[in-house]
N, C-alpha and C positions, 0 to 999 in steps of 0.2 A: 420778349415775353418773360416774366419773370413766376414760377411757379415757385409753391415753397409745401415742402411735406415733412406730416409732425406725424412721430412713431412713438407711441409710445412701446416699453421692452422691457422685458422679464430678463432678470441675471440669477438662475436658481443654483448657481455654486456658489455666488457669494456670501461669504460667514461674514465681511465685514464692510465698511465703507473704501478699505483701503485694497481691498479683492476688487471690487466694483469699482476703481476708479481706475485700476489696471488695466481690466479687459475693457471701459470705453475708451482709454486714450489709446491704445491698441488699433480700435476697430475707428476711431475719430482721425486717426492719423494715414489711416489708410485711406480713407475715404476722402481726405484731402488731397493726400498723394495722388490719387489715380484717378479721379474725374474731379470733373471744372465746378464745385461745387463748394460752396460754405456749409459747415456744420458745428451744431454746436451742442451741447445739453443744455435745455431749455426748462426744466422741473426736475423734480424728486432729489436733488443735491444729497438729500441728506439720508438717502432709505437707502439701506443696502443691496434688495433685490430687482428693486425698480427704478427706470430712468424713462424720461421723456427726450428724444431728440427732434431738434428742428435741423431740415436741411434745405437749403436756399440754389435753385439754379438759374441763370440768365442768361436767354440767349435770342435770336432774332427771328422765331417762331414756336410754337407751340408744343409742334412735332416734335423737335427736338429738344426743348424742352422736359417733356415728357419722359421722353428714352433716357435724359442723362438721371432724372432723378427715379427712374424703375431700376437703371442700372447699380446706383448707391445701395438705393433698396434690397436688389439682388445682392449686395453684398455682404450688407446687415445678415442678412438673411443666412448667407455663407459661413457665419461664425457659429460652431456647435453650443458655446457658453451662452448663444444672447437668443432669447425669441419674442419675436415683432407680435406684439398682441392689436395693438389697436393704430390705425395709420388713417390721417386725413388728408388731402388736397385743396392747393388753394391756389388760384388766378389773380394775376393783377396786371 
């Protein structure tokens, strides 16, 4: 089963593009690190307070599927710098 979930995230300390590209490869590198998951910034490149990320998991049921991309999410979530405003779900 392959789920994929898009967050879009508020970065309200950052003054510039180069603030904001700190604290996602920060929180992108951990997230790679520590669960079975692709991620990547998928919009807003170029805005300072705003990003869009996609995060991609596969695995050989739903269930789990599920928990590994709530878990990411939990960790998104984790960083005081970043907050998750809008997050979608998708099946394939």
């Amino acid at each position: 089963m392959i789920g994929y979930a898009e967050c879009e995230c508020i970065i309200y300390d950052a003054q510039s593009l180069k603030d904001k590209r700190a604290v996602l490869q920060r929180i992108l590198m951990r997230l790679k690190q520590r669960h079975n998951v692709s991620v990547s910034e998928i919009d807003f490149q170029d805005t300072w307070q705003r990003t869009k990320i996609g995060i991609v998991a596969i695995t050989s049921n739903k269930v789990q599927t599920e928990k590994e991309l709530n878990k990411a999410l939990a960790m998104i979530d984790s960083f005081p710098e970043i907050e998750r405003a809008v997050t979608s779900f998708d099946w394939l």
